[in-house]
PDB file of N, CA, C and O in Angstrom:
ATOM      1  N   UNK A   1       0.850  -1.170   0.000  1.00  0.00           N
ATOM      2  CA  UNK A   1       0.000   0.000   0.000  1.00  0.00           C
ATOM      3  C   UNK A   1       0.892   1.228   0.000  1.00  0.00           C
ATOM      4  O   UNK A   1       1.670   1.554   0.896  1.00  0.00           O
ATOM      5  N   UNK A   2       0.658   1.860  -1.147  1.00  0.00           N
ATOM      6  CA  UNK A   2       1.461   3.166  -1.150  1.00  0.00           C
ATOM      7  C   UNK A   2       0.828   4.468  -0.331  1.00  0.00           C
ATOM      8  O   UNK A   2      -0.365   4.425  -0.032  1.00  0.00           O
ATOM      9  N   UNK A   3       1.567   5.535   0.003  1.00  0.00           N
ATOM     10  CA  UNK A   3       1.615   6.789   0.753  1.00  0.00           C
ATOM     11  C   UNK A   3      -0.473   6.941   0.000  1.00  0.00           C
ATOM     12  O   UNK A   3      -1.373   6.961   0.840  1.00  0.00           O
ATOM     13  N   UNK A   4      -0.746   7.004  -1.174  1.00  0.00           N
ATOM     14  CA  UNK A   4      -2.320   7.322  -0.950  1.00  0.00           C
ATOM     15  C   UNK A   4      -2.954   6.213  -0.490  1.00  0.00           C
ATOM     16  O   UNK A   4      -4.011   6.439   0.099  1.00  0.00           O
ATOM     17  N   UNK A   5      -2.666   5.248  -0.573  1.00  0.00           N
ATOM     18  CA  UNK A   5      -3.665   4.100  -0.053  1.00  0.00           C
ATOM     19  C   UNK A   5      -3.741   4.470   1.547  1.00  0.00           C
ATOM     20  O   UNK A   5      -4.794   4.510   2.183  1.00  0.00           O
ATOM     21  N   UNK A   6      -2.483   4.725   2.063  1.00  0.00           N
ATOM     22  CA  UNK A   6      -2.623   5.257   3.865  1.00  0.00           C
ATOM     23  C   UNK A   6      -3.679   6.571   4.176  1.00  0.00           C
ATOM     24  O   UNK A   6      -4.649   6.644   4.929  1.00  0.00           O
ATOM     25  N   UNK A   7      -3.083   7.531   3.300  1.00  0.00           N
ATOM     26  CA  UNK A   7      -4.378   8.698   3.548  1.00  0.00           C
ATOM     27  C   UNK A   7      -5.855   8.534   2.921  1.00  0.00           C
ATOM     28  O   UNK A   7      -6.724   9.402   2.998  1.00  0.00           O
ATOM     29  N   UNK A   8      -5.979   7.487   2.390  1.00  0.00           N
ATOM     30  CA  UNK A   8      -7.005   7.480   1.498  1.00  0.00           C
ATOM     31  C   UNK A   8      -7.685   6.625   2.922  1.00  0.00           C
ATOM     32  O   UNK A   8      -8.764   7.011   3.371  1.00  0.00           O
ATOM     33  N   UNK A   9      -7.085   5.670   3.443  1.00  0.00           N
ATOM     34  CA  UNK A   9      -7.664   4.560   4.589  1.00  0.00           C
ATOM     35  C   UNK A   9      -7.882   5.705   6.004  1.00  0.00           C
ATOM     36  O   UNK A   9      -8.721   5.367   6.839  1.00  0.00           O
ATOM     37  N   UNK A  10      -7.209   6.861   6.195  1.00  0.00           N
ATOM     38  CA  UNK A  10      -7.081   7.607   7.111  1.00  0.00           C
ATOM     39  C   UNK A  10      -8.667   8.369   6.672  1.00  0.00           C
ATOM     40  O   UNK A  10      -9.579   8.378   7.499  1.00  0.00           O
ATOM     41  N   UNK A  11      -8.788   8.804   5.686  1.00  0.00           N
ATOM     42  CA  UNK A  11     -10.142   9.393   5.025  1.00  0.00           C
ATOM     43  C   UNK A  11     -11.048   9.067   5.819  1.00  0.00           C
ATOM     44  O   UNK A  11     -11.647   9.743   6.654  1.00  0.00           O
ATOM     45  N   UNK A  12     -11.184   7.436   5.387  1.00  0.00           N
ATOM     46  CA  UNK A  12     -12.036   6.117   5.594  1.00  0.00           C
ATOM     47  C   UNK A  12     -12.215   6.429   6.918  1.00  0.00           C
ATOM     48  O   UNK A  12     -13.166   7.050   7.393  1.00  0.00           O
ATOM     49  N   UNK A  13     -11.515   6.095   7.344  1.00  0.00           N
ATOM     50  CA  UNK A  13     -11.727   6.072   9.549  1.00  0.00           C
ATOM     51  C   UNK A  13     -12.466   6.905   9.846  1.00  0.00           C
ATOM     52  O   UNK A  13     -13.573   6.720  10.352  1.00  0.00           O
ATOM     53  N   UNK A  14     -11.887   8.116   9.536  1.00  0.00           N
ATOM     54  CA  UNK A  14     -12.469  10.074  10.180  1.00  0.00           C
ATOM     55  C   UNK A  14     -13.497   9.561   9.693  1.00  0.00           C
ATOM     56  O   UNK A  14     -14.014   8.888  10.585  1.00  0.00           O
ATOM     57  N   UNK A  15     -14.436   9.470   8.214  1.00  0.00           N
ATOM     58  CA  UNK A  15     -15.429   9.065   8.207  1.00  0.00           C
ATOM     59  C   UNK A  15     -16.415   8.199   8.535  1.00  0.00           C
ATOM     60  O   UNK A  15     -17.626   8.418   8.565  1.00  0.00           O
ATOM     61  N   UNK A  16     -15.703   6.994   8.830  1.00  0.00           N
ATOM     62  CA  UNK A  16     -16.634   6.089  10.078  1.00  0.00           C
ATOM     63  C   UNK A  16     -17.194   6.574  10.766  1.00  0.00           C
ATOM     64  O   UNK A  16     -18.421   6.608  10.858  1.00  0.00           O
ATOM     65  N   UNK A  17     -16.008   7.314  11.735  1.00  0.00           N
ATOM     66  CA  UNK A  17     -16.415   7.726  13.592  1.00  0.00           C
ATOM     67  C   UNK A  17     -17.141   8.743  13.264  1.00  0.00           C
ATOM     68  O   UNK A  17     -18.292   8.372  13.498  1.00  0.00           O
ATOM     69  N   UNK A  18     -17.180  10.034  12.777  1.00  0.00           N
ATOM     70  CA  UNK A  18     -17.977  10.563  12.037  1.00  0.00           C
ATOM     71  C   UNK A  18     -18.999  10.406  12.163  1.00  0.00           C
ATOM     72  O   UNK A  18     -19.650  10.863  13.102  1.00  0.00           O
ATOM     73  N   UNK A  19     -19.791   9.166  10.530  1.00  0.00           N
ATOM     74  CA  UNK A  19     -21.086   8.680  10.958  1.00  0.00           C
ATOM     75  C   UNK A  19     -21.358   7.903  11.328  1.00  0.00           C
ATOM     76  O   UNK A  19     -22.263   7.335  10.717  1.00  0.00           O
ATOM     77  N   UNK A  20     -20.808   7.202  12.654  1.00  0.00           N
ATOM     78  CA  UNK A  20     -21.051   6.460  13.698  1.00  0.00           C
ATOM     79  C   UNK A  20     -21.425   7.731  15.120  1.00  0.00           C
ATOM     80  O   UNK A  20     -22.336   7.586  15.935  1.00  0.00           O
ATOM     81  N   UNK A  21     -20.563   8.773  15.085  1.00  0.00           N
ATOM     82  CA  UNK A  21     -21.409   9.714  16.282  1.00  0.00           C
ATOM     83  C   UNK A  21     -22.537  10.378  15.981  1.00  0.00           C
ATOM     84  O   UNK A  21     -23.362  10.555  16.877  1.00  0.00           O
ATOM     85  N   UNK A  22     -22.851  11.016  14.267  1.00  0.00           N
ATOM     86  CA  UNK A  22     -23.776  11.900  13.887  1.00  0.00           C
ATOM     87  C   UNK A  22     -24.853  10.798  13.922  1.00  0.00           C
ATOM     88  O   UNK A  22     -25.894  11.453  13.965  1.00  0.00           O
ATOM     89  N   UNK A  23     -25.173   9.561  13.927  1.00  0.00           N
ATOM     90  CA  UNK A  23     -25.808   8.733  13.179  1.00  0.00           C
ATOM     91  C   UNK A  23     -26.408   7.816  14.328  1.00  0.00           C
ATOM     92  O   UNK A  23     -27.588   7.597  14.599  1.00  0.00           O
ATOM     93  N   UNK A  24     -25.193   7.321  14.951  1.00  0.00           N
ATOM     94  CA  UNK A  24     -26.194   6.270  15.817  1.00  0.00           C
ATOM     95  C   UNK A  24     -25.419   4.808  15.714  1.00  0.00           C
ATOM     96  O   UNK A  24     -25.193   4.134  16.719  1.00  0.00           O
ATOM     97  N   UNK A  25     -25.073   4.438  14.494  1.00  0.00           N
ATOM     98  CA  UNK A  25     -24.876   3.445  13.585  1.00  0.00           C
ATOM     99  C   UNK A  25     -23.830   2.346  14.563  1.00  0.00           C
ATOM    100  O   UNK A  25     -23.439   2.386  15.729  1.00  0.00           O
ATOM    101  N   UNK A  26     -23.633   1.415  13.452  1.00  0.00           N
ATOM    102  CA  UNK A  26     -22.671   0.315  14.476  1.00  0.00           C
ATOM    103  C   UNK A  26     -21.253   0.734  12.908  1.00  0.00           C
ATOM    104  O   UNK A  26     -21.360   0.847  11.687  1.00  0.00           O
ATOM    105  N   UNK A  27     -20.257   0.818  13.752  1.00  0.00           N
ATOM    106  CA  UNK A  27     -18.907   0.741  12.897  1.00  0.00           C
ATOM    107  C   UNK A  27     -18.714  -0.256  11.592  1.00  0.00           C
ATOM    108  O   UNK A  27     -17.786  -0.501  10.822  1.00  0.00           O
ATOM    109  N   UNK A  28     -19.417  -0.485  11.673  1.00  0.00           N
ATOM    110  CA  UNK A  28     -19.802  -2.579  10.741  1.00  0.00           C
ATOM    111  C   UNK A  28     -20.542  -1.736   9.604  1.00  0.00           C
ATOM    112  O   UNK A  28     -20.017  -1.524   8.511  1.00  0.00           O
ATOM    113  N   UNK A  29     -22.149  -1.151  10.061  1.00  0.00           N
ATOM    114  CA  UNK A  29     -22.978  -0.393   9.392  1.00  0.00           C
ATOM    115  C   UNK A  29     -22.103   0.593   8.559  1.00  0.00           C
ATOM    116  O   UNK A  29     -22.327   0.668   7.351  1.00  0.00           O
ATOM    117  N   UNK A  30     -21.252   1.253   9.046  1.00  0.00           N
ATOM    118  CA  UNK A  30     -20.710   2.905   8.503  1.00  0.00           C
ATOM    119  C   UNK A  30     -19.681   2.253   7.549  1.00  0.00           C
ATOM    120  O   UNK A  30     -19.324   2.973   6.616  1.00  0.00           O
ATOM    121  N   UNK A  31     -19.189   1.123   7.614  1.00  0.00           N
ATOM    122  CA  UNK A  31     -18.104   0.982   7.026  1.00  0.00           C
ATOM    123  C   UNK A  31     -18.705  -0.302   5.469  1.00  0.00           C
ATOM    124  O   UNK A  31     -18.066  -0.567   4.451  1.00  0.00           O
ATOM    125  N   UNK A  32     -19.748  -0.691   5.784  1.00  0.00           N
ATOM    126  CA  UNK A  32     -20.607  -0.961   4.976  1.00  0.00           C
ATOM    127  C   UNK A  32     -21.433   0.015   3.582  1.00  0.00           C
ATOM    128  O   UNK A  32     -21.678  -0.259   2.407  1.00  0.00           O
ATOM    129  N   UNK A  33     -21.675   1.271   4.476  1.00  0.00           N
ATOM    130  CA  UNK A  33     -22.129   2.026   3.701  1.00  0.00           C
ATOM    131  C   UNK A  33     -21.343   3.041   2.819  1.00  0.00           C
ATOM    132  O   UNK A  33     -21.754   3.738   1.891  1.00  0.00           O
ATOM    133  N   UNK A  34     -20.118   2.933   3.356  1.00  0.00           N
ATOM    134  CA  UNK A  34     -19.030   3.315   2.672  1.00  0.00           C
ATOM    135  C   UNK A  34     -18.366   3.175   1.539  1.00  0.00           C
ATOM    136  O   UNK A  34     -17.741   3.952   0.817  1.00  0.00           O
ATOM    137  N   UNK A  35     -18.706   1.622   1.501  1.00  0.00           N
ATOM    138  CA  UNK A  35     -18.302   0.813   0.914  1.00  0.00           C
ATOM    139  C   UNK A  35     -19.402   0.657  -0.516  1.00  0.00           C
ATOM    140  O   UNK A  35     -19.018   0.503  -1.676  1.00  0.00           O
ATOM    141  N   UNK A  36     -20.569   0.729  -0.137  1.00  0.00           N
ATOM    142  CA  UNK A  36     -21.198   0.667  -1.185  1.00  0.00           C
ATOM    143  C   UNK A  36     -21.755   2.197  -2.176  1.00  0.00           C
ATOM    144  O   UNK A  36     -21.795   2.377  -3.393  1.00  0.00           O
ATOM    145  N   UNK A  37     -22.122   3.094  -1.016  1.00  0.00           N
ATOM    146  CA  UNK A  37     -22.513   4.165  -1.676  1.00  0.00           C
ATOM    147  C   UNK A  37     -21.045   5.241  -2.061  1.00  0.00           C
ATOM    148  O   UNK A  37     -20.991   5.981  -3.043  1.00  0.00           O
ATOM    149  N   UNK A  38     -19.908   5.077  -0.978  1.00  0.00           N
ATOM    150  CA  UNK A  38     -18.969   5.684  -1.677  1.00  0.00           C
ATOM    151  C   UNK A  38     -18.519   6.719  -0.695  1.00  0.00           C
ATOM    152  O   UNK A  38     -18.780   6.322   0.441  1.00  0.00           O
ATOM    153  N   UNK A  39     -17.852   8.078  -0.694  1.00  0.00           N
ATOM    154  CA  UNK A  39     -17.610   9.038   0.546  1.00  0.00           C
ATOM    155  C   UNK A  39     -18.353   9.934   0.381  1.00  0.00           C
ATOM    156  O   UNK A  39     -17.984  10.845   1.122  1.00  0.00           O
ATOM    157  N   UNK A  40     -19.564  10.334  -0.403  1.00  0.00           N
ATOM    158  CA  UNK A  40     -20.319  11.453  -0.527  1.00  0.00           C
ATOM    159  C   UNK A  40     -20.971  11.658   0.776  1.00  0.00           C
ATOM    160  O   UNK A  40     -21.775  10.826   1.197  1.00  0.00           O
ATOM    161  N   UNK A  41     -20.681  12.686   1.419  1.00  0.00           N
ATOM    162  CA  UNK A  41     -21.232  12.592   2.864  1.00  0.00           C
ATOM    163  C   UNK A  41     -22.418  12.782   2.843  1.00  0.00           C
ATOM    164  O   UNK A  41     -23.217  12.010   3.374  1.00  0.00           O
ATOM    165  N   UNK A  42     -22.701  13.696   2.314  1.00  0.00           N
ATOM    166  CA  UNK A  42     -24.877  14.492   2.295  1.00  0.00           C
ATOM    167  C   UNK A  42     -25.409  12.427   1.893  1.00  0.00           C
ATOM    168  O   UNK A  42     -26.222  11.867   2.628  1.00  0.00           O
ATOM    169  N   UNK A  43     -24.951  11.904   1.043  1.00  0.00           N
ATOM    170  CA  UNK A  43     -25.493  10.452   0.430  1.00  0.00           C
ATOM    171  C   UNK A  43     -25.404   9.663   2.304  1.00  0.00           C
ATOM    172  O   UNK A  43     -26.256   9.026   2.924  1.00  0.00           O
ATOM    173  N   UNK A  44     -24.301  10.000   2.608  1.00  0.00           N
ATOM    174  CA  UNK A  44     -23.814   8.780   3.702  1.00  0.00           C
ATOM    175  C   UNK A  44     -25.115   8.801   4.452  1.00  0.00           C
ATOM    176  O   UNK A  44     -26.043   7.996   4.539  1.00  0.00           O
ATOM    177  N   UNK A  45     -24.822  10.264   5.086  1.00  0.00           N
ATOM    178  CA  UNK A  45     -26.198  10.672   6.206  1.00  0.00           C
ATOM    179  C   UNK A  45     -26.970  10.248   6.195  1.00  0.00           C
ATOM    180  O   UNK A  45     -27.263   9.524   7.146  1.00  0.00           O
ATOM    181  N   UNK A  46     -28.041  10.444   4.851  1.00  0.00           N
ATOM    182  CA  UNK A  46     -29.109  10.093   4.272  1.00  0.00           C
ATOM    183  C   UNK A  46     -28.825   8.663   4.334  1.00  0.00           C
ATOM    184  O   UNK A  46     -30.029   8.418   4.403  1.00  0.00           O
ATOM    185  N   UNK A  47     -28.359   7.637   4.366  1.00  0.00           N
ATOM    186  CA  UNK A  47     -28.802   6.164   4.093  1.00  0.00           C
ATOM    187  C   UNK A  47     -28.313   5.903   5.251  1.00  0.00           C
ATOM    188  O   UNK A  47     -28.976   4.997   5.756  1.00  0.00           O
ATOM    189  N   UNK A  48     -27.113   6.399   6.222  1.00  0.00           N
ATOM    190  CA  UNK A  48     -27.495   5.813   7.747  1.00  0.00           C
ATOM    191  C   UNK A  48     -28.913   6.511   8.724  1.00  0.00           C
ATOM    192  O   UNK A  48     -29.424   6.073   9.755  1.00  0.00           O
ATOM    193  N   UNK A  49     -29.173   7.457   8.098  1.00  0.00           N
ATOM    194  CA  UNK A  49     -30.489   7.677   8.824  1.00  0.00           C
ATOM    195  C   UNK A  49     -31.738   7.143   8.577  1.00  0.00           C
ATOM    196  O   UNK A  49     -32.619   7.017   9.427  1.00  0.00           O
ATOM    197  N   UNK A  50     -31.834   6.748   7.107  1.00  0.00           N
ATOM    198  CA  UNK A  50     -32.656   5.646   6.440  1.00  0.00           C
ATOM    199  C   UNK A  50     -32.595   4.245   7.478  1.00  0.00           C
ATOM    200  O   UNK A  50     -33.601   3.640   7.848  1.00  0.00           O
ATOM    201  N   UNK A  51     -31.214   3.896   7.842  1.00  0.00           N
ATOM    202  CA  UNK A  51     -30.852   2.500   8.136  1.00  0.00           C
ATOM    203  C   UNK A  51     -31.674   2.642   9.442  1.00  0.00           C
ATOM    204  O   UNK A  51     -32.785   2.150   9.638  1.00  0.00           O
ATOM    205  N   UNK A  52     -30.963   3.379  10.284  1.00  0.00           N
ATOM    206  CA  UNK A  52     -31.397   3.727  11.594  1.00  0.00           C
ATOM    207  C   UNK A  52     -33.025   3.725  11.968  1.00  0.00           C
ATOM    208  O   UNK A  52     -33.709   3.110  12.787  1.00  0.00           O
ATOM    209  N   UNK A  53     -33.253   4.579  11.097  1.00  0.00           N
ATOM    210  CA  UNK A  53     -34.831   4.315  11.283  1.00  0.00           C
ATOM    211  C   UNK A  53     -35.894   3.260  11.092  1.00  0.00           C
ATOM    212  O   UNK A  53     -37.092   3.184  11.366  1.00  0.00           O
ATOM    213  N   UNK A  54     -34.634   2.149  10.281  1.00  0.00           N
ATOM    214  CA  UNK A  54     -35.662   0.770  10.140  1.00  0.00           C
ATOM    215  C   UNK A  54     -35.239  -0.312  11.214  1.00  0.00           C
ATOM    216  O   UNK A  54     -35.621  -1.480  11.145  1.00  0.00           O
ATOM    217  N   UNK A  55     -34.386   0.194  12.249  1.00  0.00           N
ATOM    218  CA  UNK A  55     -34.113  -0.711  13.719  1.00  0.00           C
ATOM    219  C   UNK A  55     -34.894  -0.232  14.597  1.00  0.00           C
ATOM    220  O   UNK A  55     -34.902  -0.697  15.737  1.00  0.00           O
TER     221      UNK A  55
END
């Protein structure tokens, strides 16, 4: 893993904890949704608050 793959994974994290405090979510969830919808944050919000609201 080169020098961007580290800041790119550093990205990743800040954004977990992120929307794991704004959100509610489980670290599993945030890193799931990451994964599929991508780092657009306004998108993230919106589908962990979607998620959230169907537990």
């Amino acid at each position: 893993m080169g020098r961007d793959g580290r800041a790119e994974q550093g990205q990743i994290e800040i954004l977990v904890a992120r929307l794991v405090k704004e959100t509610n979510i489980s670290e599993k969830q945030a890193r799931d949704l990451i994964e599929m919808i991508g780092t657009d944050w306004a998108s993230l919000l919106r589908e962990a608050r979607f998620l959230k609201a169907r537990h």
